[in-house]
Each structure stands twice: as C-alpha cells, then as structure tokens.
BATIZA-953825 format. One line per 4 residues: number of its first residue (from 1); their letters; for each residue x, y, z of N, C-alpha, C. Coordinates in steps of 0.1 Angstrom, whole numbers, m for minus. Atoms other than C-alpha are relative to their C-alpha. Layout:
REM BATIZA-953825
NUM> A> X:Y:Z:X:Y:Z:X:Y:Z; ...
END
This chain:
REM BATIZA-953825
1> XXXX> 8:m7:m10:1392:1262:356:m10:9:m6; 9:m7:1:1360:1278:354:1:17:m1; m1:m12:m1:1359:1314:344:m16:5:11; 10:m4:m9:1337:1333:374:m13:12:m10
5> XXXX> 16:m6:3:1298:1348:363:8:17:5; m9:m18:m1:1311:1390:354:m10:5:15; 6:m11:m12:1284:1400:378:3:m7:15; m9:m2:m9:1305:1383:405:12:12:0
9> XXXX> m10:m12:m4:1333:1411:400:m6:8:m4; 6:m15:2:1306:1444:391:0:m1:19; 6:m3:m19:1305:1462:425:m10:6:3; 15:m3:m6:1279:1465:447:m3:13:m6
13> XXXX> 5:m20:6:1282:1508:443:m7:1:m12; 5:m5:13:1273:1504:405:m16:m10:0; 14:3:m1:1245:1478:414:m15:2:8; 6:m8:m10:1229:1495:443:m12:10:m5
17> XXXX> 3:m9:7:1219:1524:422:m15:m4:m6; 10:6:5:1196:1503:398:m10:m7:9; 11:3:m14:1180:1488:428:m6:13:5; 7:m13:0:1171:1521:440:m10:6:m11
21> XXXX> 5:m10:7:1162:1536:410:m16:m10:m4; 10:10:2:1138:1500:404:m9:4:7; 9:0:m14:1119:1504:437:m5:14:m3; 7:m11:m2:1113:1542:434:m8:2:m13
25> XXXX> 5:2:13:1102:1538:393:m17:m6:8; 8:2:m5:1076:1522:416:m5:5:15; 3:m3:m15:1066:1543:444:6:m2:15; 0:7:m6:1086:1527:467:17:6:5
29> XXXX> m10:m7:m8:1116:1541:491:12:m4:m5; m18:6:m2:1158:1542:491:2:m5:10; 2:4:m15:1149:1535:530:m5:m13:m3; 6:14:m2:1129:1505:522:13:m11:m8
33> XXXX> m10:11:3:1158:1489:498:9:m1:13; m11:6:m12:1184:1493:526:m4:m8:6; 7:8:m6:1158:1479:548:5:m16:m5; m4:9:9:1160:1451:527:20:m6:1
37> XXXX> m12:2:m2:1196:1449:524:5:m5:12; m2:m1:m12:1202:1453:556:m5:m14:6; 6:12:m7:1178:1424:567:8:m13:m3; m6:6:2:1194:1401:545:12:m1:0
41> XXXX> m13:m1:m1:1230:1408:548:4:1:16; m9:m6:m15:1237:1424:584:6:14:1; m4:m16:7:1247:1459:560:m8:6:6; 7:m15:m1:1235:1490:579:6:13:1
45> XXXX> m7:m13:m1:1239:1523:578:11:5:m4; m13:m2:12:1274:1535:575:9:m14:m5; m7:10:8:1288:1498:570:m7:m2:m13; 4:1:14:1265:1497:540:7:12:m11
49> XXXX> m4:m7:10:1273:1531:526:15:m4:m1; m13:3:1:1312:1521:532:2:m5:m9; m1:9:14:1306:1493:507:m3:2:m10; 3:m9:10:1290:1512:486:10:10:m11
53> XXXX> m13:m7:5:1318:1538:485:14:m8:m1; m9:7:m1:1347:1512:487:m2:m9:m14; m2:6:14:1336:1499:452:4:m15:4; 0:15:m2:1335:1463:469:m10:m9:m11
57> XXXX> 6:1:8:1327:1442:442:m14:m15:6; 16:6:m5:1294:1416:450:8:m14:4; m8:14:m4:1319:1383:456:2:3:13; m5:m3:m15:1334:1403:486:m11:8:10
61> XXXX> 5:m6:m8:1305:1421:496:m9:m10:3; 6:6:m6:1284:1391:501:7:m9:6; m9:12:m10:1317:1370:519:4:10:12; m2:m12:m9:1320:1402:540:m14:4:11
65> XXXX> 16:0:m5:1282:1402:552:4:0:12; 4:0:m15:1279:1411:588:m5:m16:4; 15:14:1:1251:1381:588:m10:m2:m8; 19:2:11:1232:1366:562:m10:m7:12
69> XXXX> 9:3:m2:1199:1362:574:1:m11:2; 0:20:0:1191:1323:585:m16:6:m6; 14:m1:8:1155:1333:567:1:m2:m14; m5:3:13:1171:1334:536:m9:m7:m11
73> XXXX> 3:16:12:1164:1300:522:m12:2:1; 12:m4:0:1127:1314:527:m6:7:m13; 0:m9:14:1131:1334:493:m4:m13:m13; 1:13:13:1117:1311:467:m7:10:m11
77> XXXX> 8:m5:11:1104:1319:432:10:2:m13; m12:0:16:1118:1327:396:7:18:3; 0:m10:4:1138:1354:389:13:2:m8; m14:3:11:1160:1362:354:m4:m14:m3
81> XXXX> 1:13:0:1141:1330:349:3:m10:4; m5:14:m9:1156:1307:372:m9:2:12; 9:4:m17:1139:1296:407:14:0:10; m12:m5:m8:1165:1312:433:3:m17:4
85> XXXX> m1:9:m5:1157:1283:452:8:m16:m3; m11:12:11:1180:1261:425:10:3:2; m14:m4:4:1204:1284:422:11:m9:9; m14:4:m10:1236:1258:428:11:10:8
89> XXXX> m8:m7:m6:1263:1282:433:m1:12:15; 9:m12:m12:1258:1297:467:3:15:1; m4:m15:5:1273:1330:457:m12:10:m8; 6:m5:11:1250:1333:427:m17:m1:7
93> XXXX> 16:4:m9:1216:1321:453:m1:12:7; m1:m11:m11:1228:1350:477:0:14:m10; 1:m14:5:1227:1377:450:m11:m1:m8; 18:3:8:1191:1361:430:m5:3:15
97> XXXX> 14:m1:m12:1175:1363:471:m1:13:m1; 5:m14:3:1185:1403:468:m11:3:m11; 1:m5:11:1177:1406:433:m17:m5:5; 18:6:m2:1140:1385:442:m3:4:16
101> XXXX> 5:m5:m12:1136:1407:472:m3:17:m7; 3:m15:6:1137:1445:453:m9:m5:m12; 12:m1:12:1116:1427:426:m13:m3:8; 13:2:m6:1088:1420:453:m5:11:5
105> XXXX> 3:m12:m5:1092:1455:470:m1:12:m15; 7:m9:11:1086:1472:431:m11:m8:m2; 13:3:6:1059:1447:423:m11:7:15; 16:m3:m6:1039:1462:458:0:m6:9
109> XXXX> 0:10:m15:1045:1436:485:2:3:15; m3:m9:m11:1045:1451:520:10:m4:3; m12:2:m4:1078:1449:537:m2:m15:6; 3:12:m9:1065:1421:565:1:m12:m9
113> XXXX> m1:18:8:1062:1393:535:13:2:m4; m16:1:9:1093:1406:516:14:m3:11; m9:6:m10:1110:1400:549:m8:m11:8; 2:13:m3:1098:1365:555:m4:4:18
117> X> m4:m1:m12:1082:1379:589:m19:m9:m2
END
C-alpha cells in the first residue's frame, strides 16, 4: 500500500497561515483569501475558522467541504511545477486549485478572474 503525500495529514490551521501571510507580502487581504476559500470549498465564516481551530488536517478538510465549487476544473496552469489540471489524485488537484488560486491573488489578479467569474 501506498504511503499517503505528508501534506495530506499537515492541517489546514498550520497552512492557512502561510496563505495569508503570501497574499498580504503582496498587498493583498486575509478577507480576500477567505473569499477565496470560501468560493472554492463552501468554508465561511465561523465553519471556516472552526477548521481552522479544530486542527482538521487537509484530507478531512477538503472531504468535509460544504461544496466544492463545480467551477473548479476551471483552474488550469502550473503550480510547484505541475499543471493542476493533471494532477491525478483528486485530493492532491483539490489542494494545487487552492494553492493556484492565492498564487494568482499575490501575483495581482482581481478577484473576478481568480474566481472563474
């Protein structure tokens, strides 16, 4: 049996942080990550900070999603050198679309593209 990718069991609480601290390194809000978050998952408000504080780790916090987004599969491009849009494992797709959504809102991207509107 396959051993599971470590940053399926880090929890969200310790990765959240670095997302934040990414986006504002660039001018750019802890309101607009949630946003974000939020768009893609179905996470708001206090169910986001819950998971936050509940040290849910990123396996259960994206099988726990309110609602992923059906826009989703909209997220294309490289990121960590891969093209999301590859990523087999649908676990590891669903936490590259975050990861290549706070890297479009630090490079500058107005919200409206970074959420596929």
């Amino acid at each position: 049996m396959e051993k599971k990718p470590r940053i399926f069991t880090m929890s969200f609480g310790s990765v959240y942080p670095l997302y934040v601290q990414k986006a504002r390194k660039k001018g750019r809000t802890q309101a607009e990550v949630d946003e974000i978050i939020t768009w893609l998952t179905g996470y708001g408000g206090a169910q986001l900070r819950r998971a936050i504080e509940a040290k849910v780790d990123l396996e259960a916090f994206f099988a726990k999603a309110p609602r992923m987004n059906p826009n989703a599969g909209l997220i294309k491009g490289v990121v960590c050198g891969v093209r999301v849009e590859e990523v087999a494992d649908p676990l590891m797709r669903k936490i590259r679309y975050l990861d290549k959504l706070i890297d479009e809102l630090a490079r500058g991207r107005d919200m409206a593209s970074i959420l596929r509107r």
